[in-house]
N, C-alpha and C positions, 0 to 999 in steps of 0.2 A: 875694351879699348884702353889705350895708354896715352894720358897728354901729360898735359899740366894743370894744377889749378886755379881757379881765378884770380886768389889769395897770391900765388907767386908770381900769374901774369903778373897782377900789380905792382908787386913788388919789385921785378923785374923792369917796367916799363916799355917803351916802344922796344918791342922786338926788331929789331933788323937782319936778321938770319937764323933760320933751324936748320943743322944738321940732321937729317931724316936714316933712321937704321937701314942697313939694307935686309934685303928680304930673301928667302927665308934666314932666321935670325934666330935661335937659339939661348937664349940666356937664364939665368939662375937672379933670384931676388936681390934685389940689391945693386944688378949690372948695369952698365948704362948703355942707352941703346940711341943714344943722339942726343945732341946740344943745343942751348938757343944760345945769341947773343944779342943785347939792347944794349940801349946808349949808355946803360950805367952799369954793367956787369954782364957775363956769361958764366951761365951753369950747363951742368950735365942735368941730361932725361935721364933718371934712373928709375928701370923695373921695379914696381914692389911686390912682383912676385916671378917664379920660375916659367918660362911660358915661353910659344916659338912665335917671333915676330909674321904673320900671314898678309900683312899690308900697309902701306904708308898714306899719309895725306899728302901728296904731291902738289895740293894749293899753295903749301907752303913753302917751296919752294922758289914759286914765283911771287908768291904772297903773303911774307913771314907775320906781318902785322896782322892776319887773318889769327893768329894765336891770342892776340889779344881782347880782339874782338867777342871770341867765346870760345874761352879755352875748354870750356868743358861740354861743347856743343857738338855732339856727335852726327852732327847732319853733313853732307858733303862738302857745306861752306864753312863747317865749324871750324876748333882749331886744336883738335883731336890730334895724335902725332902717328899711333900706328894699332892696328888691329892685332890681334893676340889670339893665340890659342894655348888653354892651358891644360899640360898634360895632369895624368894623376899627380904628381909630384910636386904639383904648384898649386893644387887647392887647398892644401893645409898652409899655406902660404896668408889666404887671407885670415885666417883667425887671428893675424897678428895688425891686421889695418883698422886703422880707424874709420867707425862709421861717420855719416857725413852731419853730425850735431856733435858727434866729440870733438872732429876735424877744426871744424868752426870755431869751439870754446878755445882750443888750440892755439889758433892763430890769434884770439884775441886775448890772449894774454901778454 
C-alpha cells in the first residue's frame, strides 16, 4: 500500500481533498500518483517505488480528513491512498527506503 505518513499528515494538517490515482496505474519510483490538499499547503503522493496502482481508497474521497486520522492505517477506514502491485522491476526499488526507525530519527531531526 501507498499513503502517506503520520509525520506528513501532521505536517500537512487538516486535509481537505486527495486527489486519488486512477486505476490501473502504472508508474516508475519517484512518480506521483495523487495529491492532498490542507488548509496550509498541498503536496503530491509520490511512488517510492516502481509498481501498477491495483486500488484506491475511495473513503477518501468523500472523507479526505479520514488521512489524517490514520494515515498509515491499512484497514478500510484507514487513510491508506492506493494498493499496489509490484512487478520484478520495483523490488530493487526498496533497498533504497527507509526502514521505519530510521524514518523516525529522520524526521526528528
Amino acid at each position: 500500500m501507498i499513503g502517506i505518513s503520520e509525520y506528513a499528515a501532521n505536517a500537512l494538517g487538516d486535509v481537505v481533498y486527495v486527489e486519488l490515482p486512477t486505476v490501473p496505474l502504472e508508474v516508475a519510483a519517484g512518480d506521483s500518483i495523487g495529491a492532498v490538499e490542507s488548509v496550509k499547503s498541498a503536496s503530491d503522493i509520490n511512488s517510492p517505488i516502481t509498481c501498477k496502482v491495483t486500488a484506491v481508497n475511495s473513503l477518501l474521497e468523500e472523507k479526505p480528513g479520514s488521512i489524517n486520522n490514520g494515515p498509515e492505517d491499512d484497514s478500510s477506514a484507514g487513510g491508506w491512498v492506493a494498493k499496489v502491485e509490484v512487478p520484478e522491476a520495483g523490488v530493487k526499488d526498496f533497498e533504497g527506503l527507509m526502514d521505519a526507525e530510521t524514518y523516525k530519527e529522520f524526521t526528528e531531526e
